[in-house]
Each structure stands twice: as C-alpha cells, then as structure tokens.
C-alpha positions as CSV (number, residue, x, y, z in Angstrom):
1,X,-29.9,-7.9,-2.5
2,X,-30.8,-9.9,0.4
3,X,-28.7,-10.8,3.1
4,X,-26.7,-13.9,3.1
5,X,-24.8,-16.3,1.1
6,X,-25.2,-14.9,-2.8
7,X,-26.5,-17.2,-4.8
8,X,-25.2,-19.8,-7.4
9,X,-26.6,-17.7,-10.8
10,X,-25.0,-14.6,-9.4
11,X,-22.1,-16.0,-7.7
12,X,-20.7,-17.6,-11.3
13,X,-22.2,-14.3,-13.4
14,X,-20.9,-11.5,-11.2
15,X,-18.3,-12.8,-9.7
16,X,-16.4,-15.4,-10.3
17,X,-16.7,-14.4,-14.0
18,X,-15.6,-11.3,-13.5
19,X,-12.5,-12.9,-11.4
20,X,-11.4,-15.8,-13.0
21,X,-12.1,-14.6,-16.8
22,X,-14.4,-17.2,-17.4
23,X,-13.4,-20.0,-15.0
24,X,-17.1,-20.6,-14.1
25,X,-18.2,-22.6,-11.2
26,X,-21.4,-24.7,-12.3
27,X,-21.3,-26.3,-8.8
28,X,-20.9,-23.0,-7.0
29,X,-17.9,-23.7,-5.8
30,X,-15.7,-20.2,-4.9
31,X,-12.1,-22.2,-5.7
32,X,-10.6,-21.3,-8.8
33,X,-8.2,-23.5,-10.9
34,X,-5.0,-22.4,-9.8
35,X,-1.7,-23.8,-11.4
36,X,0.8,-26.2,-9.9
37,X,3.9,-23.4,-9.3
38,X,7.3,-25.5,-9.5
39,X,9.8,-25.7,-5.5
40,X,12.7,-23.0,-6.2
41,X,15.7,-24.3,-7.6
42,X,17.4,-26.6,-4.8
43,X,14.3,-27.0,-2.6
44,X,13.0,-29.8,-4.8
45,X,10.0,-31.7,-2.9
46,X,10.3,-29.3,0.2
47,X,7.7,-26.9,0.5
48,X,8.6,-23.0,0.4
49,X,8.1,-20.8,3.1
50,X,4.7,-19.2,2.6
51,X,4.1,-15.3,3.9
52,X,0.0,-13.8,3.8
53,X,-0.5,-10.2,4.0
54,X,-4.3,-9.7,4.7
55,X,-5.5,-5.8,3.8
56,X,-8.5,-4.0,4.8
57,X,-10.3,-1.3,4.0
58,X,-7.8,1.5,3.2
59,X,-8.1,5.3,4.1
60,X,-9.4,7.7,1.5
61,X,-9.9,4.7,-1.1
62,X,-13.2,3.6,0.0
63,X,-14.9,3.5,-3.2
64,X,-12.0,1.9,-5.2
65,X,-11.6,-1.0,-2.9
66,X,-9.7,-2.7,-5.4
67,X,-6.4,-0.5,-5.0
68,X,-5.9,-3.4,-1.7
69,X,-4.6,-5.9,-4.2
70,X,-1.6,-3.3,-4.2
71,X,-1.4,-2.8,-1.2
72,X,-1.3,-6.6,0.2
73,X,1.1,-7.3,-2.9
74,X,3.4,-4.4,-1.8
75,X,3.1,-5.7,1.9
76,X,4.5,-9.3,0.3
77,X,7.2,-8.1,-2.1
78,X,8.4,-5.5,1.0
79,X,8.5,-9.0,3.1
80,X,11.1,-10.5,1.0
81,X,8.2,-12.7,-1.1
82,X,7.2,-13.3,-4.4
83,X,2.8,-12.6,-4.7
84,X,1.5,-15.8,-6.0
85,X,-2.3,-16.2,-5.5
86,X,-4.8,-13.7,-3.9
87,X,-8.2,-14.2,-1.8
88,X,-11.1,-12.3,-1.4
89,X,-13.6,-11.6,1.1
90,X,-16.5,-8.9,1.0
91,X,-19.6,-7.8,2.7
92,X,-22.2,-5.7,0.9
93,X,-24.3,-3.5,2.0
94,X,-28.3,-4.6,1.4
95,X,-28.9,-1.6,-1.4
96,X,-25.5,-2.6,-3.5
97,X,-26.7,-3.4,-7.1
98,X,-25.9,-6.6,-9.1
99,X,-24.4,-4.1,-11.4
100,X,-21.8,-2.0,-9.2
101,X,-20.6,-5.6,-7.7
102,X,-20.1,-7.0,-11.3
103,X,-18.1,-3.7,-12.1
104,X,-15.4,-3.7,-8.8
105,X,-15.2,-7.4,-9.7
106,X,-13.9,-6.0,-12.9
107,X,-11.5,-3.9,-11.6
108,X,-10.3,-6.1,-8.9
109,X,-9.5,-8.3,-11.4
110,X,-7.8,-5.5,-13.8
111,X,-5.8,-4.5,-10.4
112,X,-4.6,-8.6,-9.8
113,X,-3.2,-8.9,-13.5
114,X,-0.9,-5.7,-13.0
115,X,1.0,-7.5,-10.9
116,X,0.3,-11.0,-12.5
117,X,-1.5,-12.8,-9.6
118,X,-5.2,-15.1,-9.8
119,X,-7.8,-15.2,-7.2
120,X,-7.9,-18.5,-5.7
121,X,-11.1,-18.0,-3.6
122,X,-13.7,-15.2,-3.5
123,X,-16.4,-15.1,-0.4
124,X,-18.8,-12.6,-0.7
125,X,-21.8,-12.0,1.1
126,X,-24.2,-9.5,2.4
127,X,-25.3,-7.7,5.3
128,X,-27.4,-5.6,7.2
129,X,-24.3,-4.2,9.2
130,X,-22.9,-2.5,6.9
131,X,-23.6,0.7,5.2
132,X,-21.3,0.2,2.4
133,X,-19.2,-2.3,0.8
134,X,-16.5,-3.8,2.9
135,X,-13.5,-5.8,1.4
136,X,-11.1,-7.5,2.8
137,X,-7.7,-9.0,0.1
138,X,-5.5,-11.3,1.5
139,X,-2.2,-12.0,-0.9
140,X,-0.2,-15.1,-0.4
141,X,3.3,-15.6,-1.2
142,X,6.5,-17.5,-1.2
143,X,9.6,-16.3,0.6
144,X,12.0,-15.7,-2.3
145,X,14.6,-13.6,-0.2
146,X,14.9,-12.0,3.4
147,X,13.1,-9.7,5.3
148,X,15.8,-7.0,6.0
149,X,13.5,-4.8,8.3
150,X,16.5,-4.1,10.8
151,X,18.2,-1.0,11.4
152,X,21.6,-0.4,12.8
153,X,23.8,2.1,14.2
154,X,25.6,4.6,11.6
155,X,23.3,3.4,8.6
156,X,22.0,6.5,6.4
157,X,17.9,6.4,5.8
158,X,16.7,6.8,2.3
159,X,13.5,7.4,1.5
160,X,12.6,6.0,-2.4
161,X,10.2,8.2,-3.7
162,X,8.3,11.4,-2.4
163,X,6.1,10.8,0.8
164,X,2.1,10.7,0.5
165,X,1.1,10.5,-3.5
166,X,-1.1,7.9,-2.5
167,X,-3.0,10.2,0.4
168,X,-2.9,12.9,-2.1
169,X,-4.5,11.3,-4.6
170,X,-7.0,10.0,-2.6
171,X,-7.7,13.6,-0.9
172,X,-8.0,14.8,-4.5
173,X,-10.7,11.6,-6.0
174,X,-13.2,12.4,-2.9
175,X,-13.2,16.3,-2.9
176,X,-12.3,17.1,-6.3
177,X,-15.4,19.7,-7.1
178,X,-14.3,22.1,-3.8
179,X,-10.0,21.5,-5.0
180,X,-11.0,22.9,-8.2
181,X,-12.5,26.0,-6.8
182,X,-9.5,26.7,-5.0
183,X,-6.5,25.5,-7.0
184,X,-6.2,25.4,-10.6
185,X,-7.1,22.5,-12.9
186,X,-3.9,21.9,-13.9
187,X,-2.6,21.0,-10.4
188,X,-5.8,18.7,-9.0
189,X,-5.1,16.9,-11.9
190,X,-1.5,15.8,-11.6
191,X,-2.4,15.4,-8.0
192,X,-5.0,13.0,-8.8
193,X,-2.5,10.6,-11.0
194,X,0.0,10.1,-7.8
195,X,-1.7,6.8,-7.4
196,X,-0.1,5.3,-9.9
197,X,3.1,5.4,-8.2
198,X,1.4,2.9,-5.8
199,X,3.0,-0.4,-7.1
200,X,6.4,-1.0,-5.0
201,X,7.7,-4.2,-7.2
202,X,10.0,-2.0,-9.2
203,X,11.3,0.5,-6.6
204,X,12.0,-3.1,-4.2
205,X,13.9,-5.1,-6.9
206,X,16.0,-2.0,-7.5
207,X,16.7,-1.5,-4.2
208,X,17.7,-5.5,-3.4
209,X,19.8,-5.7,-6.5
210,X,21.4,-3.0,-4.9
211,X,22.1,-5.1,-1.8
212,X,22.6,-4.5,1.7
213,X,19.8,-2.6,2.8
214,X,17.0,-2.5,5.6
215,X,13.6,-1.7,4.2
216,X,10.5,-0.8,5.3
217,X,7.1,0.2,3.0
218,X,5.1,3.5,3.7
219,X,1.8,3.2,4.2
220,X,-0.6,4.3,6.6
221,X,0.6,6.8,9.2
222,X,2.8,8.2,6.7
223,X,6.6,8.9,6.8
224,X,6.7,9.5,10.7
225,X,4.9,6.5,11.5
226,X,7.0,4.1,9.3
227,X,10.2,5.6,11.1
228,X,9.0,4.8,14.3
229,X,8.2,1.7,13.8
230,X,11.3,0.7,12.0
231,X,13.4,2.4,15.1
232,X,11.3,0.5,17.3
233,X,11.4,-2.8,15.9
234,X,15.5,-2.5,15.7
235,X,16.2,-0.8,19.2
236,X,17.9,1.8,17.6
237,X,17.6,6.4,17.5
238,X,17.3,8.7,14.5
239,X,18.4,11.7,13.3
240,X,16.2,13.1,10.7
241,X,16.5,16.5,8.4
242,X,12.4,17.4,7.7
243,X,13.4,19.4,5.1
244,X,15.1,16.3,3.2
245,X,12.0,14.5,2.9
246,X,11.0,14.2,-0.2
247,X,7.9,15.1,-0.9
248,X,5.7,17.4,-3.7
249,X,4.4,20.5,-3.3
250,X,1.0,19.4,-4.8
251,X,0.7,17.3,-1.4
252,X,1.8,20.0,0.9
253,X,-0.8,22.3,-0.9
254,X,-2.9,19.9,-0.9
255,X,-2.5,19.2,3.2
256,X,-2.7,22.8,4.0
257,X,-5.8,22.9,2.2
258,X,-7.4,20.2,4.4
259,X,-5.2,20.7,7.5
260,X,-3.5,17.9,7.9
261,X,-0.2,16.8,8.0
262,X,1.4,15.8,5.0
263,X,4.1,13.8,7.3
264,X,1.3,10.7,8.8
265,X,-0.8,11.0,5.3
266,X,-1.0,7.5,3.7
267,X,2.6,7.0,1.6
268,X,1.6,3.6,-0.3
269,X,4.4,3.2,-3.0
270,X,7.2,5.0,-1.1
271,X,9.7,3.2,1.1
272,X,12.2,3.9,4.1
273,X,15.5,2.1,3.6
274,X,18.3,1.9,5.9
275,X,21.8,1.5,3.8
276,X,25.5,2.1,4.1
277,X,25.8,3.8,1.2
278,X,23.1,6.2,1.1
279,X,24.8,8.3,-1.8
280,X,25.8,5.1,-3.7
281,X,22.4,3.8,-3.5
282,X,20.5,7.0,-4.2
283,X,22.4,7.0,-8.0
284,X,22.0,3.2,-8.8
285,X,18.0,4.3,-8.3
286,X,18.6,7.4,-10.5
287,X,20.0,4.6,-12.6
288,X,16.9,3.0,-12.9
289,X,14.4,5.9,-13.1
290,X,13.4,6.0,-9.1
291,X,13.9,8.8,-7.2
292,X,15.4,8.4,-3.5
293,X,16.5,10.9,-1.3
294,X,18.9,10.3,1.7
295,X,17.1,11.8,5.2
296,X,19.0,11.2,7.9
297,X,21.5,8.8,10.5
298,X,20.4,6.1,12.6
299,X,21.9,6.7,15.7
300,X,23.2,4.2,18.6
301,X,20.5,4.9,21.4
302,X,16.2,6.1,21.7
303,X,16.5,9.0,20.6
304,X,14.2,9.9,17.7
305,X,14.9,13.6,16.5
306,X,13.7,15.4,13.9
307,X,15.4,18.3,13.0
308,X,14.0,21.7,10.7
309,X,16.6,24.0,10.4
310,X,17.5,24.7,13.9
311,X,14.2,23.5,15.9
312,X,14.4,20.4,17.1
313,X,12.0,18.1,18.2
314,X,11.1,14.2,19.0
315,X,9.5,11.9,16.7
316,X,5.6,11.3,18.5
317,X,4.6,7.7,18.5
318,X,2.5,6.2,15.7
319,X,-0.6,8.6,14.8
320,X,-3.9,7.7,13.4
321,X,-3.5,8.7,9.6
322,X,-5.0,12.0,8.4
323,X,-7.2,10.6,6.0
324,X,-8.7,8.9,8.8
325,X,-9.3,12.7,10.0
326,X,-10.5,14.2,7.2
327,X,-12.6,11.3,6.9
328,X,-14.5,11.8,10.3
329,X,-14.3,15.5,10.1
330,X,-16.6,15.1,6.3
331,X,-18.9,12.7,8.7
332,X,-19.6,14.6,11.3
C-alpha cells in the first residue's frame, strides 16, 4: 500500500464495511450512523457524564489487535460506565495487504458486538514508520455508577478470578510450536483458551450488585502492580498472603518455562477488590459462577508486605510487564 490517507474505494470496501456491516460511506466520510441513546432516567435534557478509555497496543497480543476493544471496554465498565460507541485509529505498515486489513476489520468488528458497542469513526492510514500494524481503540462511555477505586483501613482484598490467563494465553499463541515440545498438548491447549476470561462486564456487575466495594481491573503489570497502584492512589498499606493468590498452575508452568514472573504478567479479566466482607462476597460470586479469592488486609499506614509462609518482603513499585520481557528477549 502506499503511504497516506487510504483511499475512498478501499476505505468503504475494507473498512468501513467490515465495521459498520454495510453502513457504506459513498462520500468517504469515516462517521458511522450512530443512534440517538435516551438521558438516564431523571437527567432528562442534561447531558451524562461521559468517560474515554483510549488502549494501545497490548503486550503479547500484537497480532490480534483487536482483543483492545476488551480491554478499553473493561477499562470503562471498571470506571463505573456503561461502553457505548468505540473509535478507531491505525497505522499500517507499507507491505500490509488489502486482504489481512479487510480480515482484522472483521474481527474488530466480531470483538465490538460481544460487548454490544458500534464504531463511530475509523482513521486508518499508512506509514513508513512502522514495521507492523499499530492500533490504537478508544471506547466511550457514560457514567452509569461510581468509580469506587479507594481503599481503606481494615478492608479485606479479593481478588475475582486467577491472576495472568490473559499473559498466559498470549505466551502460549506466539510460542506454541517450542510449548508443545516441552509440555503436553493437553495443557498448551487449555492454556491457550484463558483468553476468554478476558471480558470483565460479568465479574463487575456481580461484584456492584454486591455493593460496597473498592475495585480496581488487572491488567498490565500484573497482580503486584495493580496493588500498588490501588495502595498508592488511597494512601493506605497492605498485607498480602502470596500463596492466596489465585492463580493456575498452567501459568506458573507456563512462567517458569519462560522465566518470568507470573505475579507482573498481564492479568486482563481479573480484578482486585477491596470489601468488608471478604467471605460474604467471595460466596455471592460462587453464587454467580466467578471465582474470588480473599488475599489479604489493607492496613492503616505505607507499608506494602507480602508475606510467603514466613519470608517477608515489600511490594517493589510498578514493573514493566513480563511480556514486555519476553518480548525483547525474542528480539534481540
């Protein structure tokens, strides 16, 4: 392709056909038709409060690009908002073919309509700066409930679901051949299907209807970076059991393999919660068919300890992610 502003012909065929299902631009125009969404009940005529979560590229998922739309819809729902429209921005490299851009269009689209959301604009261009495709997905919301991201003294820390099934599953879809001659088939590929715990909307609406709790999504830097930043953000310590988080032992296979650290790999589709009813909560998410485990104390000073059996150790600021690392290890 050449470098620039696509044009028109491929723009409506490979695009915005692909996006809109069929809402083709005949003037070239990259807006689709997006519906008029009613105020919420008793805001009639004022305008909601709007939240945007833009997304970049994400570790170990470079060539599925599309698995951003989850991620910038779990950043909204985790933000207390409902996903409403999405936008999309991209530079291609000069060798990407009119075929492999029609067929991520595809699956961006496929990846909007699990969580029911449109495009509203698509930009894509190309460039001789870049090596590969770069996207970029910015969700857009509408406040629909608070932002409980605050922590305080003598609340329990739950984590919903096990830590890094995302990271895992992207370890295991860019080395599977050299997995396979060390571990048996059986095990690569359950490991390779933790991606579809990704989605958060579920795991969130369970834990609101629960009530009560601070909460906090996963995602890059793992476990140990999402604590610290949730300590940080509220001023508060924490006491945490290692051995209590949750996690598979596909992943800690998996880490060893690769020599990471299970504990900063990407944790898309997990949360940390902060609750004062850690064993109450944990059941009502049993309840439901989501698996929680309680982790630890948050404690009324800086401390940040971890604790594994009887070491015992501080919580390191926020790390680069180890996908990052294995990343840049494969590329040197």
């Amino acid at each position: 392709m050449k470098t620039g502003e696509l044009t028109d012909s491929v723009k409506n065929r490979t695009v915005f056909r692909q996006l809109y299902k069929g809402l083709v631009s005949n003037t070239g125009n990259t807006r689709s038709h997006m519906p008029e969404r009613a105020a919420p009940e008793g805001q009639s005529g004022a305008l909601p409060e709007q939240v945007i979560s833009t997304v970049g590229p994400l570790p170990g998922y470079a060539k599925m690009p599309w698995r951003q739309v989850t991620a910038a819809a779990n950043s909204l729902v985790a933000d207390g908002a409902e996903p409403q429209t999405l936008l999309l921005q991209g530079l291609l490299s000069k060798d990407t073919e009119e075929s492999a851009l029609r067929e991520t269009m595809r699956r961006f689209a496929a990846e909007a309509e699990i969580f029911g959301l449109s495009f509203s604009d698509a930009n894509i261009q190309v460039s001789g700066c870049v090596s590969m495709p770069q996207y970029f997905v910015t969700g857009t919301g509408t406040r629909c409930g608070p932002a409980r991201r605050i922590l305080s003294p003598g609340q329990e820390l739950v984590v919903v679901r096990q830590i890094g099934l995302a990271g895992t599953a992207a370890l295991v879809w860019t080395h599977e051949t050299g997995l396979l001659e060390h571990f048996p088939t059986w095990l690569v590929e359950r490991a390779k299907g933790f991606d579809r715990w990704m989605p958060i909307t579920e795991a969130v609406g369970a834990v609101n209807h629960f009530g009560g709790c601070s909460m906090r999504r996963i995602a890059q830097g793992g476990i140990f970076n999402a604590l610290w930043e949730m300590a940080d953000l509220s001023g508060v310590g924490l006491e945490v059991d290692l051995r209590k988080i949750p996690v598979y032992q596909e992943t800690i296979e998996i880490c060893e393999y690769f020599d990471v650290n299970p504990y900063y790999l990407y944790s898309e589709g997990a949360l940390l919660v902060g609750t004062d009813r850690a064993e109450a909560l944990t059941a009502a998410l049993a309840d439901a068919g989501i698996f929680a485990a309680a982790i630890g104390m948050v404690t009324d000073g800086n401390d940040r300890v971890i604790y594994n059996g009887e070491n015992r150790r501080y919580l390191d600021r926020p790390q680069q992610d180890e996908l990052w690392k294995v990343s840049e290890k494969k590329n040197r």
